[in-house]
C-alpha positions as CSV (number, residue, x, y, z in Angstrom):
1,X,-110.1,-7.8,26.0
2,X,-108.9,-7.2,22.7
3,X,-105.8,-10.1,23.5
4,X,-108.5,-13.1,24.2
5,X,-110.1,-12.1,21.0
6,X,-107.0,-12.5,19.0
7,X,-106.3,-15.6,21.2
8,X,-110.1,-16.6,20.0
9,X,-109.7,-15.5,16.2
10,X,-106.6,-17.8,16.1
11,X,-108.1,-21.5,17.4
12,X,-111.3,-20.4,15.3
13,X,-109.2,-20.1,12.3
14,X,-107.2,-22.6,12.9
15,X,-110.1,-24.9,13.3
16,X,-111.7,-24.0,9.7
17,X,-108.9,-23.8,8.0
18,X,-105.7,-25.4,9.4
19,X,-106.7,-28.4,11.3
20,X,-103.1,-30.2,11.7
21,X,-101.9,-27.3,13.0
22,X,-104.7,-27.0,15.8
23,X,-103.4,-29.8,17.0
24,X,-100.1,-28.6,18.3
25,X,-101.7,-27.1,21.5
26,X,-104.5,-26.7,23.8
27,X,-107.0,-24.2,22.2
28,X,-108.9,-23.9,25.4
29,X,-108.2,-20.1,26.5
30,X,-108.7,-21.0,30.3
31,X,-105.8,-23.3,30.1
32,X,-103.0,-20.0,29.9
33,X,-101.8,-17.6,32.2
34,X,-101.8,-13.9,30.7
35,X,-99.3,-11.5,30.7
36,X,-99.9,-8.1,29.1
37,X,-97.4,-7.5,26.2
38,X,-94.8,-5.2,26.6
39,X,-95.5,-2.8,23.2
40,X,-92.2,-3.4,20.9
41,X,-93.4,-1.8,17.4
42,X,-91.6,-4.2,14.5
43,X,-88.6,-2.8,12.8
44,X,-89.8,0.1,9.9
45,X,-89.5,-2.6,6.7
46,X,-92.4,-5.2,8.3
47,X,-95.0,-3.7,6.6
48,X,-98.3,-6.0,7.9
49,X,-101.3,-3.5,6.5
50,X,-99.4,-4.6,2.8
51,X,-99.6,-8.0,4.2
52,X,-103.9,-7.5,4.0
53,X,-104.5,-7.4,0.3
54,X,-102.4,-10.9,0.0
55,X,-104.3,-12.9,2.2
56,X,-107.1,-14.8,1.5
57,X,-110.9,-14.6,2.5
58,X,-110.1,-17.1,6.0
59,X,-106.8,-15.8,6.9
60,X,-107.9,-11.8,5.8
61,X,-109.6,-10.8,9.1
62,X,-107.1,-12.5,11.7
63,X,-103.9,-10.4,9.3
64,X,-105.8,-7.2,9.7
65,X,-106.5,-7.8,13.3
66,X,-102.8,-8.3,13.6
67,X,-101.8,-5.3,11.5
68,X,-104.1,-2.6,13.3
69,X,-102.5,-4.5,17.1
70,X,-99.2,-4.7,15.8
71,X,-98.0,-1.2,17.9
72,X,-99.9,-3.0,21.1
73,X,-97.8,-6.3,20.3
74,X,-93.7,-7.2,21.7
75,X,-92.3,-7.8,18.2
76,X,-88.8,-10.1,18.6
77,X,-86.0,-10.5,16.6
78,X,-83.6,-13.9,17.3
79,X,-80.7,-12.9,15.1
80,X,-78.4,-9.8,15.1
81,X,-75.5,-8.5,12.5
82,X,-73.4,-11.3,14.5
83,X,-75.0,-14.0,13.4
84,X,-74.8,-13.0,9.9
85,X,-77.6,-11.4,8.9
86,X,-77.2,-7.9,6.9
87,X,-79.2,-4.6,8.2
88,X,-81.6,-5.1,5.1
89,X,-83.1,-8.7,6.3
90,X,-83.1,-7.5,10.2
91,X,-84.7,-4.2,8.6
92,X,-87.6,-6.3,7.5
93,X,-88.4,-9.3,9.8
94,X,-89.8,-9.8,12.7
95,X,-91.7,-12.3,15.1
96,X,-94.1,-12.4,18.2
97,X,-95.5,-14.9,20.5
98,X,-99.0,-15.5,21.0
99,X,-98.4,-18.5,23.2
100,X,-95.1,-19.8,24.9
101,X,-93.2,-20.0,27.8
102,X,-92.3,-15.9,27.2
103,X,-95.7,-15.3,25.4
104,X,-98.9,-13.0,26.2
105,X,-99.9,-16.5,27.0
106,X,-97.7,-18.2,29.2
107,X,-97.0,-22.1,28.2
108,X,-94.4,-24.5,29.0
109,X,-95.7,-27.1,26.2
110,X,-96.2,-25.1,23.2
111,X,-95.5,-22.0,21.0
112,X,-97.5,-20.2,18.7
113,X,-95.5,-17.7,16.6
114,X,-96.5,-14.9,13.8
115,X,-93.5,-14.5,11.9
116,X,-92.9,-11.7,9.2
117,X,-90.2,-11.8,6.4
118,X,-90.1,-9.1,3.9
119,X,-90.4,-9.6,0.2
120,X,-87.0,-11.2,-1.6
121,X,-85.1,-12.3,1.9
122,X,-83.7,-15.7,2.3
123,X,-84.1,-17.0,5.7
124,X,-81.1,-19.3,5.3
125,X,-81.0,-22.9,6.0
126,X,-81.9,-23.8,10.5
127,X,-83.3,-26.8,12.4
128,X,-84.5,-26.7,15.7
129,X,-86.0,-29.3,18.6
130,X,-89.1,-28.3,18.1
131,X,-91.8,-30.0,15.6
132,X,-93.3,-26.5,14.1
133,X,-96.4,-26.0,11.0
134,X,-95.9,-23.0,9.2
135,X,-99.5,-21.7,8.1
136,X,-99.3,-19.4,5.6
137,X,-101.4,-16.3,6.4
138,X,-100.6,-13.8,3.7
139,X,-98.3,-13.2,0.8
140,X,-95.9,-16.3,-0.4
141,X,-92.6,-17.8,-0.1
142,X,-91.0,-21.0,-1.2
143,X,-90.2,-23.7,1.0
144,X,-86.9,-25.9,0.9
145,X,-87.4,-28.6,3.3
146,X,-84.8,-31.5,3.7
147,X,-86.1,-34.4,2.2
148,X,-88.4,-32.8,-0.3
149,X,-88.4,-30.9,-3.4
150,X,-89.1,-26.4,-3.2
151,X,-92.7,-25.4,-2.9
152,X,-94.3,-22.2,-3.4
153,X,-96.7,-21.8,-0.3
154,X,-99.4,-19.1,-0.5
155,X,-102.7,-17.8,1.7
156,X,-104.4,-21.3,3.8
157,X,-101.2,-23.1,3.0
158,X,-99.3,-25.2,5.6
159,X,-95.7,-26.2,5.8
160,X,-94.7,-28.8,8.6
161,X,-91.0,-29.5,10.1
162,X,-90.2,-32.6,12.2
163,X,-87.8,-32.2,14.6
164,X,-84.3,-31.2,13.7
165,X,-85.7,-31.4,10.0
166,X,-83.3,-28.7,8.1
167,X,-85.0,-25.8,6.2
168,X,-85.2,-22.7,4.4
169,X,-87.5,-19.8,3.3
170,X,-87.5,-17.7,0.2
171,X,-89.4,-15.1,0.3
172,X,-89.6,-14.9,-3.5
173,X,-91.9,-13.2,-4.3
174,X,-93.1,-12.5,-0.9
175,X,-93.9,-10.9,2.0
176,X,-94.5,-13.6,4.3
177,X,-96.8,-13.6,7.3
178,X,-97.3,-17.3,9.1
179,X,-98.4,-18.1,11.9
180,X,-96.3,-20.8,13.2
181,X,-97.7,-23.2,16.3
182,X,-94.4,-25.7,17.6
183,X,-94.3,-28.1,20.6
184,X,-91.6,-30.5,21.7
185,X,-88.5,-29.5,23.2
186,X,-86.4,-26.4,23.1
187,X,-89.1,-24.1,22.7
188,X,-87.4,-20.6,23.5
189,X,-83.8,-21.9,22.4
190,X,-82.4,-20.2,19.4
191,X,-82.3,-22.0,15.8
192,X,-78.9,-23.6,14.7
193,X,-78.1,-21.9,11.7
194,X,-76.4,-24.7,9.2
């Protein structure tokens, strides 16, 4: 089934290449319930085949895998116009999970995310309960993380948030496509926007 084998291509590259991040759940296939995706195609501006070219030589074959599933996948949005976000930056984001309570694989402990942000949005400043690793998959953005200074994160880089740790995203110059694995509390709840 092609779902196990994206399920499979993840904990393998996460083993070679992101080994902190492996941590953050069981990789063990058997241990998740499956529920077949309900197709949600991502809005027009996610372009993930643009996203191939700007990953590296680990993180290449699980972006294209993603890219030629991604009208087979339920693609997610959290925010709206309400919250403050324009039509341009909900035009060109979008997120899915692999693993979590609501996921393809069904997990009360952990959620593992792909999150897309299109080249030159600002994903403003949020915390959340959950601990999360952002592992850079393709393209670039830089990082401000409370407590530390801005970093540039590209291809086979990771990015990790404690808790309620406050943080931001520029996707300058972008795209961005992470895979993001989180545990702890609050896994589903929405991000509070500072």
């Amino acid at each position: 089934m092609e779902f196990d084998a994206l399920f499979n291509d993840v904990t393998g590259m996460l083993a070679q290449g992101f080994p902190g991040a492996a941590d953050f759940f069981d990789q063990r296939r058997d241990s998740y319930g499956f529920v077949p995706p309900h197709p949600e195609e991502p809005p027009r501006g996610v372009d993930l085949a643009a996203c191939i070219p700007l990953a590296n030589d680990l993180t290449r074959p699980l972006v294209t895998q993603i890219a030629h599933l991604a009208d087979r996948l339920h693609w997610q949005q959290t925010y709206t116009e309400a919250d403050g976000f324009s039509r341009d930056f909900l035009s060109n984001y979008a997120w899915l999970n692999l693993i979590s309570p609501e996921g393809m694989f069904v997990s009360d402990t952990a959620r593992v995310t792909f999150g897309y942000w299109g080249q030159g949005l600002t994903y403003p400043e949020h915390s959340h309960a959950p601990e999360e690793i952002y592992c850079v998959l393709a393209g670039s953005a830089i990082f401000h993380s409370e407590g530390h200074p801005p970093r540039l994160a590209g291809p086979g880089d990771t990015i990790h948030h404690a808790p309620h740790q406050k943080h931001a995203l520029d996707m300058t110059p972008g795209p961005l496509l992470a895979l993001i694995p989180w545990r702890g509390d609050g896994l589903v709840a929405k991000s509070d926007l500072t």
